[in-house]
N, C-alpha and C positions, 0 to 999 in steps of 0.2 A: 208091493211084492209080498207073494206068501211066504210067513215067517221061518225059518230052519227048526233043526231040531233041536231041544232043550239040554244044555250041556252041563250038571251041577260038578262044583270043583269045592277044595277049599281052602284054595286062596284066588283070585284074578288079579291080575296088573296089567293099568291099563296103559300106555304106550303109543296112541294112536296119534302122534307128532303132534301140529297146527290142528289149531280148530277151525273150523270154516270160515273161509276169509269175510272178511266185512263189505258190505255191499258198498258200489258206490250212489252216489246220492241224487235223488231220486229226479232232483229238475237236471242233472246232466245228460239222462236221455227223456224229454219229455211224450218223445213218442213209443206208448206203450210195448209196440210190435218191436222195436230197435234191444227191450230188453235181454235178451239171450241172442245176440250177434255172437254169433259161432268167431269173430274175428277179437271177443272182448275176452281174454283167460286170465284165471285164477293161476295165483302162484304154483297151485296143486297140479295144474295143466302144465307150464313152462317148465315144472321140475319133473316130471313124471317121465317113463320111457317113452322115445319116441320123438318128443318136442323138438328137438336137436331138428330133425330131418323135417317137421312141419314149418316150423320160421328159418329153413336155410333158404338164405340169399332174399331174406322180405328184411320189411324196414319193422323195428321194433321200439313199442315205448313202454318203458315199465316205469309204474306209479307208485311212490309208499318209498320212505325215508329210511326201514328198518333192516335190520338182519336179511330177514327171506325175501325184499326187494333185492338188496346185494346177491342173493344164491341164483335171484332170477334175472339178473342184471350181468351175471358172472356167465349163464348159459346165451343173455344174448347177443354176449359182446361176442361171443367164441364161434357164435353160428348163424344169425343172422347178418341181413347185409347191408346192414346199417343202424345203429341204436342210439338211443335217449335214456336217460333216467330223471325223472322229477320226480323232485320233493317238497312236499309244499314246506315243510319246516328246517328245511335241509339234512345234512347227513351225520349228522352228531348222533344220532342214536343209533344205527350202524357200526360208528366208530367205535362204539364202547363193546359192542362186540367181541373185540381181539383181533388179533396179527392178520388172520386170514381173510377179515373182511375188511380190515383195513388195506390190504392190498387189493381189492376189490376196486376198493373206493378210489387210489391213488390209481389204478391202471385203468378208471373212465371219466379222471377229469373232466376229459375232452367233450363230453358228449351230459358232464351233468348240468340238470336246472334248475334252479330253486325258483318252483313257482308252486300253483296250483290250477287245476281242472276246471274249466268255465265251465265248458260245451262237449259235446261229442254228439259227430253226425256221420251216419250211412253214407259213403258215396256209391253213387251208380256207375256202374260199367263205362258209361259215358264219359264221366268227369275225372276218371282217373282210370284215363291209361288202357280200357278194356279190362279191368280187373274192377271186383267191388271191395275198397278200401275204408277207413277214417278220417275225419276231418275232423280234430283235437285241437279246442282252441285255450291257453296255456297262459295263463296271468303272471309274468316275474316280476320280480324286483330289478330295479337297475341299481347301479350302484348311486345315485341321488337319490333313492329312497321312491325315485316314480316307481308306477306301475305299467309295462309293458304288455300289449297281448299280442301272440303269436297264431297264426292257426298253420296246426304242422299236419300233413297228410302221412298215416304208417297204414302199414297190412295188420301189424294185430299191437293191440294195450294190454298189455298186462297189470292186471290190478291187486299192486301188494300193499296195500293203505293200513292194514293189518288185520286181525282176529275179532270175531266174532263171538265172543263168549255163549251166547245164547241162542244163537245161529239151531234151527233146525236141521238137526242131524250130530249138533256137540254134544260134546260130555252132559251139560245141567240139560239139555232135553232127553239124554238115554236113560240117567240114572231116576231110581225111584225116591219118592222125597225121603223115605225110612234111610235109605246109605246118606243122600245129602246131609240129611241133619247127623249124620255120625262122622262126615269126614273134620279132621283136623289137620293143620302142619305136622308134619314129620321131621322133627328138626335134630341136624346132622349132628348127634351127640359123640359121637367119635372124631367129629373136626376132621374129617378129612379133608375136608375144601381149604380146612389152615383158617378159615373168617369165622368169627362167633356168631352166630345169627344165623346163620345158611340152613334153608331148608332141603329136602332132600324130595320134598312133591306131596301129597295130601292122601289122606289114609284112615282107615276109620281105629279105635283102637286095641282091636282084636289084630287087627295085621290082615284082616281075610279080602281089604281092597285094596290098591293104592295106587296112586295116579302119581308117575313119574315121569321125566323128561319136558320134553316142549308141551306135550300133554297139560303136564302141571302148573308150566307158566300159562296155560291159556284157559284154565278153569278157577272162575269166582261164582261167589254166593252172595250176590248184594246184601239180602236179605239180614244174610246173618254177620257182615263185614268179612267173609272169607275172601282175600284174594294173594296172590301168589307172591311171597318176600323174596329174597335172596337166595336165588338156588343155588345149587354146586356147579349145574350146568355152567354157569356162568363164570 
């Protein structure tokens, strides 16, 4: 795309939520052409306007143990016509979330897995139904400790496994190396959040950048050991 026009300011804050989600892995669809299945969406798809009316009355699996699996696990219990949630590590990191994805969690018992993702295969028209669906095959745990494999057929996967820090198109691929090397923690010296420590999102220290909110939980600097403490958000 040819680029817009040049806007100088003197301060920017950046805001742009999640960073692009994390791919999933690569022998789960070994067939090249299966990569961009219009039936496989990002949490950015599932929460975005619209989603509601694309998965009503389809069967739904959402992948990824965290936060924004819950926000996309929350849109497909309410409008799809039937759902799943796996986690390969289960749902404790969700839980620590707070109240509202805690009731998340507790209103889809029913329907959670603790497993992880073998396989995933295209079906044809044929083999399901007259429609072209998924065929998700789903490693859990039993309670003896075996290992169980399922293969469950859905209309769409949503893959919320989490963030991609370095994802083409995130923050450390827009920004130029001169801002990286100037950002630092911004740390919440008026204690609002009430915790010592909490940062408040990454900033260079003139104030003229700063990456705040989920923005800032999903931007590190291996390089330099930057990555994201304790924010307020939290």
């Amino acid at each position: 795309n040819a680029a817009g026009p040049a806007v100088v300011g003197h301060k920017v804050v950046i805001a742009t939520g999640a960073a692009p989600a994390r791919s999933l892995a690569n022998h789960l669809l070994p067939d090249k052409s299966t990569r961009d299945l219009p039936h496989i969406l990002g949490y950015d798809d599932i929460l975005a306007p619209g989603a509601a009316e694309r998965i009503q009355g389809k069967s739904v699996m959402v992948y990824g143990g965290g936060p924004t699996a819950a926000w996309a696990m929350e849109v497909a219990k309410g409008h799809a016509g039937s759902s799943m949630w796996v986690a390969r590590n289960g749902f404790g990191v969700a839980e620590a979330a707070g109240p509202r994805v805690g009731a998340i969690i507790e209103g889809s018992r029913d329907c959670q897995i603790r497993g992880e993702i073998e396989a995933i295969r295209p079906l044809g028209s044929g083999e399901a139904g007259g429609e072209q669906r998924l065929r998700v095959v789903v490693a859990s745990e039993t309670s003896g400790k075996a290992v169980e494999k399922k293969s469950l057929d859905v209309d769409y996967l949503v893959n919320s496994i989490g963030q991609d820090a370095y994802a083409p198109g995130g923050l450390h691929d827009l920004l130029s190396a001169e801002i990286k090397c100037e950002l630092q923690p911004i740390p919440d010296r008026n204690r609002v959040s009430g915790v010592p420590g909490t940062m408040l999102g990454f900033g260079t220290q003139t104030g003229d950048l700063q990456i705040i909110g989920a923005a800032a939980a999903s931007y590190q600097d291996a390089g330099r050991g930057l990555k994201p403490g304790r924010l307020a958000s939290e």
